[in-house]
N, C-alpha and C positions, 0 to 999 in steps of 0.2 A: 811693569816698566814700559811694554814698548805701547802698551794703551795710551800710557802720559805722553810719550816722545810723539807718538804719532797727535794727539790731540795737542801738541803744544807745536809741533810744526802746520798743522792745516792753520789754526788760528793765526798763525805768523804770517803764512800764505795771505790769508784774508785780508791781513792788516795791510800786506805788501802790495794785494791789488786795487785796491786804492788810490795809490800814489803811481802803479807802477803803469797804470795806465791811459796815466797825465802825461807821463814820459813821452817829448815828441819822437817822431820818427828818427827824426838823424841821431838823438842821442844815443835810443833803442841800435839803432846800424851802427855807433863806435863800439858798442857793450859788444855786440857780433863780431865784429872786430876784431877788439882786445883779445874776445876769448880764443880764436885761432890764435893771435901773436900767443900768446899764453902757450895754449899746447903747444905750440911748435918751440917756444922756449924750451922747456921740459927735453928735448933732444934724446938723443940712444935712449936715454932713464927709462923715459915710458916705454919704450920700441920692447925693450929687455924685459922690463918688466913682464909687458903686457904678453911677449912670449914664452916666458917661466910659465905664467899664471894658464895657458891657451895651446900651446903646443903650435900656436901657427907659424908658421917660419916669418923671419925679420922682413922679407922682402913683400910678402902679404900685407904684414902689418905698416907698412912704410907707405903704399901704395891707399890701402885704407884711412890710415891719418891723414894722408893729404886731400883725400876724399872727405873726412868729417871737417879739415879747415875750409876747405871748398864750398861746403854746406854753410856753414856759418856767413863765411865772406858774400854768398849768394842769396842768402836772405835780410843784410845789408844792402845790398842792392838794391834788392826787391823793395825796402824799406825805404829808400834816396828815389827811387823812382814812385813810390806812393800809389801806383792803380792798383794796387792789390785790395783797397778798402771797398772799390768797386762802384764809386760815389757816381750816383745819378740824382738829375732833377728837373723837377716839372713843375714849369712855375703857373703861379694863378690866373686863375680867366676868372674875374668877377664878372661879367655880363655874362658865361653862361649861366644858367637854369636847373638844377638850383647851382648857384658860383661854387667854382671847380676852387678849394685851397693851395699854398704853396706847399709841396709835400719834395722832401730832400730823404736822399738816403744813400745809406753807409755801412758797411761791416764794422763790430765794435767785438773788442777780446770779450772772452765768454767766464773768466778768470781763473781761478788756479788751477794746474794742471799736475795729475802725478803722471809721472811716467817711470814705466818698469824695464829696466835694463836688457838687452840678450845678450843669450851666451852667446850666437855664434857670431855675431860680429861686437867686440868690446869698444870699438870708437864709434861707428859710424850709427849703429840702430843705440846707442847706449845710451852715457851719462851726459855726452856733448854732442848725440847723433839727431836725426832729422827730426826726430818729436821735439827732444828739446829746442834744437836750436829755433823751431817752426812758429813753438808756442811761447817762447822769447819773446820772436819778431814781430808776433800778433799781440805783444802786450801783455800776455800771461805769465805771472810767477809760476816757476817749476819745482815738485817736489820730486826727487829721482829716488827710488827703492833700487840700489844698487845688484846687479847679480851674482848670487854667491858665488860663480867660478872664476870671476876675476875682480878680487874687491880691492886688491892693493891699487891697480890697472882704474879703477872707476873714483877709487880716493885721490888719485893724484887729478884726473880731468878735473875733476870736481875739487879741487884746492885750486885749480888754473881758472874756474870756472870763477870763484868766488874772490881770486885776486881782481880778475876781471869788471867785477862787480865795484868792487873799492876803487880799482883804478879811475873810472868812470862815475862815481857816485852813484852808483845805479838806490833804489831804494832798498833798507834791510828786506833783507831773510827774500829777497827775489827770485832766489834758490838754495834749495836746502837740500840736503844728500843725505840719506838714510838707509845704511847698513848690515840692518839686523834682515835673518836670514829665515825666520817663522813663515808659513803661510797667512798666521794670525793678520800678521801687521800688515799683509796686501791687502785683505779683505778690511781692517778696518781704517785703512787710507783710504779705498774705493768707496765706504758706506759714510764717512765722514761728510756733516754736511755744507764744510767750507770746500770742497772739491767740489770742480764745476766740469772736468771732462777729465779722460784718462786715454794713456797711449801705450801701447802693447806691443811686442813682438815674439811671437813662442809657438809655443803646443796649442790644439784647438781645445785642449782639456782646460790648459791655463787662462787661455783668452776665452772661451766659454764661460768661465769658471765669473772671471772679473763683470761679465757683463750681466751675467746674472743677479752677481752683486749690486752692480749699479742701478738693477732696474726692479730690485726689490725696496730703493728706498721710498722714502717718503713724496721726494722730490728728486723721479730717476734723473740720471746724466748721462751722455753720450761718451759712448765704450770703445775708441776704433785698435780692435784688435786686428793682427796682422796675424794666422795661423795656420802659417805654412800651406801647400801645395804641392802634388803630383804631376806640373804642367803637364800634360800629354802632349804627347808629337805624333800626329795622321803623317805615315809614309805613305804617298802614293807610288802608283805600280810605276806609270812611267819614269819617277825621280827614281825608285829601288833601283829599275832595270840599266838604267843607264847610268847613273852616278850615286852606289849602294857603295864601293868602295870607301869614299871621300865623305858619302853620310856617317859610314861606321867610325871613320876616324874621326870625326869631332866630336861625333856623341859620344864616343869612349872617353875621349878630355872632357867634355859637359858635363857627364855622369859621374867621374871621379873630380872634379876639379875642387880644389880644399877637402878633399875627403868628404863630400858632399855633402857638405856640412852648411847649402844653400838653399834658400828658401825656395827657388827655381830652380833644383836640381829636376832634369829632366826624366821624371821615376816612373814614367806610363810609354812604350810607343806600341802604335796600331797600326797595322797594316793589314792584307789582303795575301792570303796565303798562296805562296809561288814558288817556284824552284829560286827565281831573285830573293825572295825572300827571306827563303832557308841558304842562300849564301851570301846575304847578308849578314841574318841572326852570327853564321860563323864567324863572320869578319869581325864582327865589334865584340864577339867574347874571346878572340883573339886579341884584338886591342884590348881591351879590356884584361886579359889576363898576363901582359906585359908591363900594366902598371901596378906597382910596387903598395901592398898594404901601407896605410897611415894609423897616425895615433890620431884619436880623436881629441875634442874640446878639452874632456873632462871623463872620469870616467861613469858618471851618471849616461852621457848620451853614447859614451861605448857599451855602456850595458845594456840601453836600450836599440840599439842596431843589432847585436848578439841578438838577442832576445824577440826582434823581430822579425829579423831576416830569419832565422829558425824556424819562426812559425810560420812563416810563408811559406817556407822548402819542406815543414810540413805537411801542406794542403794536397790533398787528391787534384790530379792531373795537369802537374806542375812537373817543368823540367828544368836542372839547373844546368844552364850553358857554357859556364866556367871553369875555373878548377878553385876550389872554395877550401884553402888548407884553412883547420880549425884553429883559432885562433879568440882566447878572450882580453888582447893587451890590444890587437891592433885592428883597425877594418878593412876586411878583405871584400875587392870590389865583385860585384857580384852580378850574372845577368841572367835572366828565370827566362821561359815561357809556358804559356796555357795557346790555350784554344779561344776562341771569341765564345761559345757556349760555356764554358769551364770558367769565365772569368764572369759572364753574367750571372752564373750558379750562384757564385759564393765572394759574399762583400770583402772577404778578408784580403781580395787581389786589387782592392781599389784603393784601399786604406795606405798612406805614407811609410815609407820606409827611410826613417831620417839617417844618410850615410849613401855611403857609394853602391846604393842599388836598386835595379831598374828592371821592370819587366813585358817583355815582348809578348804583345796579343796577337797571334795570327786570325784571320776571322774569314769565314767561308763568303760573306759577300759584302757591297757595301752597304746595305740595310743593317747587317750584324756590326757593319764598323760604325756606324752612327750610333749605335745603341749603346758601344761601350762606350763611343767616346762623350756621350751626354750621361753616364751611367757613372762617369766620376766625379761629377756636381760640380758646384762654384771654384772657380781658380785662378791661381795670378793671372798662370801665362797659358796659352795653349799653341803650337805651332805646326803649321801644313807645310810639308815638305812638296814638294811637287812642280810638276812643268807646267807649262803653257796648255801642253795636250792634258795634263790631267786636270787643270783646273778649267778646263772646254768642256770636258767630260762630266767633272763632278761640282758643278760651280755652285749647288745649293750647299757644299760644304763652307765656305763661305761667309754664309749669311750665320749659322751656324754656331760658326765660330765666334761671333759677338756676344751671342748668349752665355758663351761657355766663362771666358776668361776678363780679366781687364786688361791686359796688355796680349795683342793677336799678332803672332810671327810668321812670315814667310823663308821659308828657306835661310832660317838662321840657329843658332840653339840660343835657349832661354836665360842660361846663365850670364849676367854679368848686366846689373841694373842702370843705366846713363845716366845721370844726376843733370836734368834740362826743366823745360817748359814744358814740355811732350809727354813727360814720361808717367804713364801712370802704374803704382805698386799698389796693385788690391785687386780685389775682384769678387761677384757673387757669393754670398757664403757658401761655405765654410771657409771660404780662402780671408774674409775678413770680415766685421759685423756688418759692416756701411758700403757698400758698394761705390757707392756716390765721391767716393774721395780717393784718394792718394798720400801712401806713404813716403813719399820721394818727389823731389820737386819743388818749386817755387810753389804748387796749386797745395803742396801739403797746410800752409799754413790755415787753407778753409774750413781745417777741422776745427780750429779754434778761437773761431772768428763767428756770429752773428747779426742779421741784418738788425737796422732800428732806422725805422723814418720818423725825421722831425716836419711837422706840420705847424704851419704858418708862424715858425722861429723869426726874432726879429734878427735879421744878418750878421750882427754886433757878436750874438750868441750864438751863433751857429758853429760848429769844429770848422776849422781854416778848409778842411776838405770840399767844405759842403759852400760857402763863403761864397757870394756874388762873384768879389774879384776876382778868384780861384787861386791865392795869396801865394801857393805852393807849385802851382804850375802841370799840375798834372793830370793826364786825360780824363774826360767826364762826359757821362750823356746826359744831355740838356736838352730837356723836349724830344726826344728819342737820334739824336744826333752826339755822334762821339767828335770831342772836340777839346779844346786846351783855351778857347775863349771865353770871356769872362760874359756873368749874365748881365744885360745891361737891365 
């Protein structure tokens, strides 16, 4: 059964991309639109709902929906303003040798897109979060594989999403919402060959898992999974020494914040072993042990926090800093340490621990502190705590830090993502497959977007983007110059 559904929604898809990406820009930015007025129609309903189904308190989720209308309205924008296609042109020189053509070019939708739900955020990364809305905006039909921990929460977006659709005339099956809860039917949406890209947010098992798929086809497609991260945070000695206090108290809120149930939950920090250090460590498992266990998502990822916080408090020469009452109904926050040798031993202290816990690498110099902190591979975010004097001192950490992460913080914590121009969510794998992109943002929609140059088009036929007059009004480089006038 779900072999049929899944082959009779790609095909629908197909038939939808077709038309759907005739659709001009302004009408694609009303469908954006509508679909905020939409959810925010829906009122308490969804809010309630989505909290039965989630455990996140109303005030989360209040904060979050205005964030996924946000998104939507912002890629409407992006849409009204039009340089997101990227349009450049270089027009002909027939007297030079051999004569140079008129060559034009443009990003063009790449076409239907599945995108797979998460749990830990149900509006924003979901059924109306920033894949979708992205791959909307860029012209792509969406197919959403809803997540089984909040499906009542992802049926109603997705009824708002689809009134949207009608209200607009957008074209059939533009988007289609699918249910069913098998691993089968992900794997045979991603191997489908009317699917042209897919967008992920989860486990690195699960977003492993899909790219694998897609690049076993016949004619692979590009996979941008989003799978999680351990940001690490370098304290340096001078910020410990002098403001260790004030660091311990935000990283205790960062570390628990939603029950850490954040993809930039700040789960590594490294430092330089000092008496600062060691009353530090105390202070934050002191804060840390003042805030109040949580209920998680669901209880799939409360068994998996159980389950691996355990085996980390397991490992030889590990200490837990906390007070850790057993508990398998809620998550108790938690804060470890090793040693910088004791954590380069054994991979199992690098590895995510999704939930409120975090663990302190003391390391005997900073040679040992670069080794751990390049020893946790690709990642979102990665942050250097420290002064003026420590970054005098250690300014090749720095350069460093570019390698590591795709978003690099100064003396901030990692949680809490800005939905801008700036902002980039990805980073080296394993923190996601593409480096090159962004899951958050206006720059999100590049994932689903491809360049195409048209060569010596007569004007007539050309997309209004590309067009002499520049009919649409919007910047373009013409002859290597950005500009809004038209070619004469």
């Amino acid at each position: 059964m779900s072999h049929l559904l899944v082959a009779t929604a790609t095909k629908q898809a197909g038939e939808s991309f077709e038309k759907y990406a005739k659709v001009s820009a302004e009408h694609r930015a009303l469908f954006l639109d509508t679909i905020a007025d939409q959810i925010e129609a829906l009122g308490e309903t969804l809010l309630q709902t989505a909290h039965e189904e989630t455990h996140l308190p109303l005030a989360r989720l209040t904060g979050e929906r205005g964030r996924t209308c946000y998104q939507l309205r912002m890629f409407a924008s992006m849409l009204r303003k039009g340089d997101y296609v990227e349009a450049s042109i270089d027009t002909a020189i027939p007297e030079k040798t051999p004569p140079k053509p008129d060559i034009r070019r443009m990003l063009y939708p790449l076409g239907p897109v599945v995108v797979f739900g998460a749990s830990n955020f149900p509006f924003a990364y979901s059924t109306a979060g920033g894949d979708t809305a992205s791959a909307l905006a860029a012209g792509c039909p969406v197919i959403v594989k809803a997540h089984p921990g909040h499906l009542k929460t992802s049926t109603m977006v997705a009824d708002a999403i689809q009134a949207a659709a009608a209200k607009t005339n957008m074209p059939s099956h533009v988007f289609q919402h699918i249910t069913t809860t098998d691993f089968e039917t992900g794997k045979q949406l991603v191997q489908d060959e009317h699917v042209c890209a897919v967008g992920f947010t989860g486990s690195r098992i699960g977003g492993r898992a899909l790219y694998d798929y897609a690049n076993s086809r016949e004619n692979p497609i590009p996979v941008f999974s989003e799978m999680g991260s351990v940001n690490p945070v370098v304290l340096l000695p001078d910020a410990v020494q002098k403001n260790g206090e004030n660091i311990a108290k935000n990283y205790a809120g960062s570390i628990t914040l939603g029950t850490g149930q954040f993809c930039t939950n700040p789960g590594i920090l490294i430092g330089l072993q000092s008496d600062a250090l060691l009353t530090f460590a105390k202070n934050l498992a002191n804060e840390m042990d003042q805030i109040a266990a949580g209920t998680m998502l669901h209880d799939g990822i409360q068994s998996a926090y159980t389950k691996n916080s355990t085996h980390a408090l397991q490992q030889d020469g590990i200490t837990c800093l906390t007070n850790t009452p057993s508990t398998e109904k809620q998550a108790v926050p938690i804060l470890t340490t090793v040693t910088g040798s004791v954590f380069l031993a054994n991979p199992t202290f690098a590895e995510e621990v999704f939930g409120p816990y975090s663990i302190l690498v003391q390391c005997s110099s900073m040679d040992e502190l670069i080794a751990v902190w390049k020893n946790v591979k690709g990642q979102i975010t990665t942050t250097l705590m420290g002064t003026d004097a420590d970054f005098n001192q250690y300014p090749q950490l720095l350069d460093i830090s570019m390698h590591i992460a795709g978003r690099v913080l100064i003396n901030g914590v990692p949680t809490g993502v800005e939905v801008c121009d700036s902002m980039v969510h990805g980073g080296p794998y394993p923190a996601s497959t593409d480096s090159r992109f962004t899951a958050v943002g206006v720059k999100a929609v590049n994932r689903w977007l491809r360049p195409i140059s048209f060569q010596s088009w007569p004007n007539h036929l050309l997309p209004a983007y590309l067009q002499n007059e520049n009919p649409l009004q919007i910047w373009r480089v013409v002859n290597g110059q950005l500009t809004k006038d038209a070619v004469l």
